[in-house]
C-alpha positions in Angstrom: -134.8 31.0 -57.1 -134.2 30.8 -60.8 -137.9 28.4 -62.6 -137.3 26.9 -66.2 -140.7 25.7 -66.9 -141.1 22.3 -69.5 -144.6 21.5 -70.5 -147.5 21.4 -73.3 -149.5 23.7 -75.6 -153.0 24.0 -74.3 -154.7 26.1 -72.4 -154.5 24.8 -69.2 -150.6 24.1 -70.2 -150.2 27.8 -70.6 -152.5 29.1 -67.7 -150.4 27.5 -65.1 -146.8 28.4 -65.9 -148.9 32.2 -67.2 -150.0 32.7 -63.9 -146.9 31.6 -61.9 -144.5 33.9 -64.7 -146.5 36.9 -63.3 -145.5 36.4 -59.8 -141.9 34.7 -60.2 -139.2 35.0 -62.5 -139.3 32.4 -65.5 -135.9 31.9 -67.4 -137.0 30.1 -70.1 -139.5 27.3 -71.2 -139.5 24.1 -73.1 -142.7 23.8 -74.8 -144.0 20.9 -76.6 -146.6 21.2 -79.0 -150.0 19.1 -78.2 -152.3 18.0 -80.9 -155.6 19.9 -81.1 -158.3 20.1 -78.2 -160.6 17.8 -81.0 -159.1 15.0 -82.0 -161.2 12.8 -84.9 -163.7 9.8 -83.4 -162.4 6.7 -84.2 -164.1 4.0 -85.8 -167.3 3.1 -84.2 -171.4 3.8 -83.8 -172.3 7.0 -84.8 -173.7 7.1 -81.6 -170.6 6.7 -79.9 -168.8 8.9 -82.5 -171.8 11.8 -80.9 -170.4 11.2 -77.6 -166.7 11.3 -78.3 -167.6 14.6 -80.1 -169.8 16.0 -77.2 -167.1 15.1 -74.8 -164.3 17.3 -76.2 -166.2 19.7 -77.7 -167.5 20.6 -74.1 -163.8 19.7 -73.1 -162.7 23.4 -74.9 -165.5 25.0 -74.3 -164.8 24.3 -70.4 -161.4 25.5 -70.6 -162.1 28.7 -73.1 -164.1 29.4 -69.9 -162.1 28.6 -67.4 -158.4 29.6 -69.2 -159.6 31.8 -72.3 -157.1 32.1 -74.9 -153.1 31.6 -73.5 -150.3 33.0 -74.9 -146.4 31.2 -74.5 -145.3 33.1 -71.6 -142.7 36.2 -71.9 -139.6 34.4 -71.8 -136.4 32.7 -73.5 -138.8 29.8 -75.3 -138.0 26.6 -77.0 -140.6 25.1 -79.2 -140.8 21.3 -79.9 -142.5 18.4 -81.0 -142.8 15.1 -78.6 -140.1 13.6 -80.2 -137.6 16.3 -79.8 -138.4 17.0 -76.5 -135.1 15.2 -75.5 -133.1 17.3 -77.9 -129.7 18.4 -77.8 -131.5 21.8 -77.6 -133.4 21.1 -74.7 -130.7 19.4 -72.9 -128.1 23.0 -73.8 -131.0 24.9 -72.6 -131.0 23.9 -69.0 -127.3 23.5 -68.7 -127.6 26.9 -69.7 -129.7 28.5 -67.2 -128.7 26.6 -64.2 -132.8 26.1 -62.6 -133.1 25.8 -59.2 -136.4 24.3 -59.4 -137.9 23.1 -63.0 -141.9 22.7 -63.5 -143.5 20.5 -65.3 -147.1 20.1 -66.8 -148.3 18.5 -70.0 -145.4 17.3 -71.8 -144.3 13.8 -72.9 -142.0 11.5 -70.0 -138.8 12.8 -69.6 -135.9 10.4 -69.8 -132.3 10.3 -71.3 -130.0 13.1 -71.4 -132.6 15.4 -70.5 -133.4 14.2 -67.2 -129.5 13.9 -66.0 -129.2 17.5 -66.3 -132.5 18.4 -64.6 -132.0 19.7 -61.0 -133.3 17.5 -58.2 -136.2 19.7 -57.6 -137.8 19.1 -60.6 -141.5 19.0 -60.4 -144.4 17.6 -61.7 -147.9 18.7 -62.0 -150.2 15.4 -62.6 -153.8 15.9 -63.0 -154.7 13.0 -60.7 -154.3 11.4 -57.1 -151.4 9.7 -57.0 -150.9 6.8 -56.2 -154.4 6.1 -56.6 -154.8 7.0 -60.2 -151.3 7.7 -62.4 -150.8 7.9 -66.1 -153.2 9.1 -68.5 -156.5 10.8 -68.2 -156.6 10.4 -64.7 -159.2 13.7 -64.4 -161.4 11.3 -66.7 -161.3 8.1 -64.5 -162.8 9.5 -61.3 -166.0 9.9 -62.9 -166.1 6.9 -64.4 -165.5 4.9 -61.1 -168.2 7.3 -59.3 -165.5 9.0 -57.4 -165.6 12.5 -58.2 -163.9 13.3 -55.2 -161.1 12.0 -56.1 -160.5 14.3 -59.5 -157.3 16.0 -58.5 -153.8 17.1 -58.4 -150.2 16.0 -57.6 -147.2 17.6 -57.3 -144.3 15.3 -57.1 -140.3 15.0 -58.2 -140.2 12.9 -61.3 -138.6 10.0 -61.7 -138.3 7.1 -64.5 -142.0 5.9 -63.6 -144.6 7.6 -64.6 -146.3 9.8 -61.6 -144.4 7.9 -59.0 -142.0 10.3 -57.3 -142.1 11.6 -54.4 -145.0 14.0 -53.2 -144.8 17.5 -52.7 -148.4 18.8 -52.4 -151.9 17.8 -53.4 -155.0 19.2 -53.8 -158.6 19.0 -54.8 -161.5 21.5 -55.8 -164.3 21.9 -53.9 -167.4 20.0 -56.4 -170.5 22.0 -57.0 -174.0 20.6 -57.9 -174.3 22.1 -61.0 -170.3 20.4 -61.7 -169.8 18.1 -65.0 -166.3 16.8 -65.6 -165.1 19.1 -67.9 -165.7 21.8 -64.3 -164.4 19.8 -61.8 -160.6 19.4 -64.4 -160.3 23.2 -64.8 -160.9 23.8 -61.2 -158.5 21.4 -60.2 -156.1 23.1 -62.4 -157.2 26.8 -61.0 -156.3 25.3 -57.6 -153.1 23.6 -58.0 -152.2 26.8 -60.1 -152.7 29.1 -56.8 -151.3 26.1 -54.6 -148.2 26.4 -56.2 -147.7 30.1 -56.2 -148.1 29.7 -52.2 -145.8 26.6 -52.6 -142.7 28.7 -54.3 -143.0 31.4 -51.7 -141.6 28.7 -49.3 -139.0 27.7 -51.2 -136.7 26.1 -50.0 -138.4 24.6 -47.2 -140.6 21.7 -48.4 -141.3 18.1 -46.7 -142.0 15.7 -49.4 -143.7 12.3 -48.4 -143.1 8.8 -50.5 -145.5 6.8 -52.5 -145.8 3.8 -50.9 -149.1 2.2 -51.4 -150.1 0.9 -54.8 -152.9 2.5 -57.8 -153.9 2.1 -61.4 -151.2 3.4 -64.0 -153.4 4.5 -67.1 -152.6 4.3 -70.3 -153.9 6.1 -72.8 -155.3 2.9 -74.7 -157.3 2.4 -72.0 -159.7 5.1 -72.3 -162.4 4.1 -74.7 -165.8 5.9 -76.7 -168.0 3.5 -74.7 -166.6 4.3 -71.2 -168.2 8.0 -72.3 -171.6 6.4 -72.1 -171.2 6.1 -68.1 -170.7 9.7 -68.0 -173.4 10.9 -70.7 -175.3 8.6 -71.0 -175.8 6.7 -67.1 -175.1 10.2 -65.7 -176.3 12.7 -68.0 -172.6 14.3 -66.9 -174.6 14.9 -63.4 -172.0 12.5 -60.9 -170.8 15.4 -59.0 -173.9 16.7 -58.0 -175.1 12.5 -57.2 -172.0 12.8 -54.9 -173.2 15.6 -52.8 -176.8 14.6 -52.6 -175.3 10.7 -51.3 -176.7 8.9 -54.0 -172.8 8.1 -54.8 -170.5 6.7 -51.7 -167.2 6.9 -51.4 -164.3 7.7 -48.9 -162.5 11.1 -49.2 -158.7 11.4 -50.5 -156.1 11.6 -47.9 -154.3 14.7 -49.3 -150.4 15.4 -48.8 -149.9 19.7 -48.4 -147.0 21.4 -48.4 -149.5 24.6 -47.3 
């Protein structure tokens, strides 16, 4: 089984396709720089502004801890920016090396040129339930609807929508008491990291299952400063453990496994 790995610049980018490169062989990687793990407040209260800042500040902190400092892995490596990520580079790359199975994690939608030459088993690490919560920050948007639960992964074949393909495997952590969001995201990570590992060792003999009910496709516009104030400021970032006392309701995630 020959793994090309395209995907992003942080951390938790890096910890993934690092931990799977020192059990498989990785012929090369696509990686698109991300901007940085801080990105400026916008416009708004300077109590809001103290929130945004909080949020992501705890954000790194939680994944210095949880990933510590990543390196790009030790193999053939193509560095680009979000807008060359369908590149005539990128595309020669994967002609060139022929994968048998590409993963994905953190990078912008693939479409174009790019995703004709990708082989049918090319997969998709989404940090959410699908179909339940697709698109962007869909670690974030559990908490805020109170379903902590729910903060997990997908693995699925991509396709021109975002997070829709079919399912391969999916996954939760197990919450803790002491859990705030930024704990719960790495851990779902951690576990979809050592999911996959078990995942490729069955290779090829994996049963995917359809999306077939509906969800919420994110945007990234749709995360605002004041939906923070639910988590910090309602919650004092405490929903997980409300969860496991039963102050918070909610059903539990019917979870595809490939395991």
């Amino acid at each position: 089984m020959k793994l090309l790995w395209i995907g992003g610049s942080h951390p938790r980018h890096l910890y993934y396709i690092n931990e799977i490169a020192n059990q498989f062989d990785v012929a090369g990687a696509i990686i698109q720089r991300r901007g940085g793990m801080l990105p400026q407040p916008p416009d708004v209260s300077r109590r809001l502004v103290k929130l945004w800042e909080r949020h992501f500040r705890e954000r790194d902190e939680a994944e210095f801890v949880y990933f510590g400092g990543q390196q790009y892995p030790d193999t053939d490596v193509l560095e680009v920016s979000k807008e060359d990520l369908e590149s005539t580079e990128a595309v020669e790359m994967v002609k060139r090396i022929k994968p048998d199975v590409v993963l994905i994690f953190g990078c912008g939608m693939i479409r174009g040129e790019l995703a004709n030459v990708l082989p049918e088993m090319s997969l998709n690490l989404h940090l959410g339930i699908s179909p339940r919560y697709r698109g962007a920050a869909t670690l974030f948007w559990p908490f805020y609807f109170l379903e902590p639960q729910w903060a997990g992964c997908t693995i699925h074949k991509i396709v021109h929508e975002p997070d829709a393909g079919d399912i391969l495997h999916q996954c939760v952590p197990d919450l803790h008491s002491e859990d705030g969001i930024h704990d719960v995201s790495c851990r779902a990570v951690v576990q979809a990291t050592a999911d996959m590992k078990r995942i490729l060792n069955n290779y090829p003999d994996w049963k995917f299952r359809r999306q077939t009910s509906t969800g919420k496709n994110f945007l990234e516009s749709d995360f605002k400063p004041q939906h923070l104030e639910m988590i910090y400021t309602v919650f004092n970032n405490n929903i997980a453990k409300k969860y496991l006392d039963g102050v918070i309701e909610g059903k539990e995630p019917k979870l595809w496994s490939a395991l």
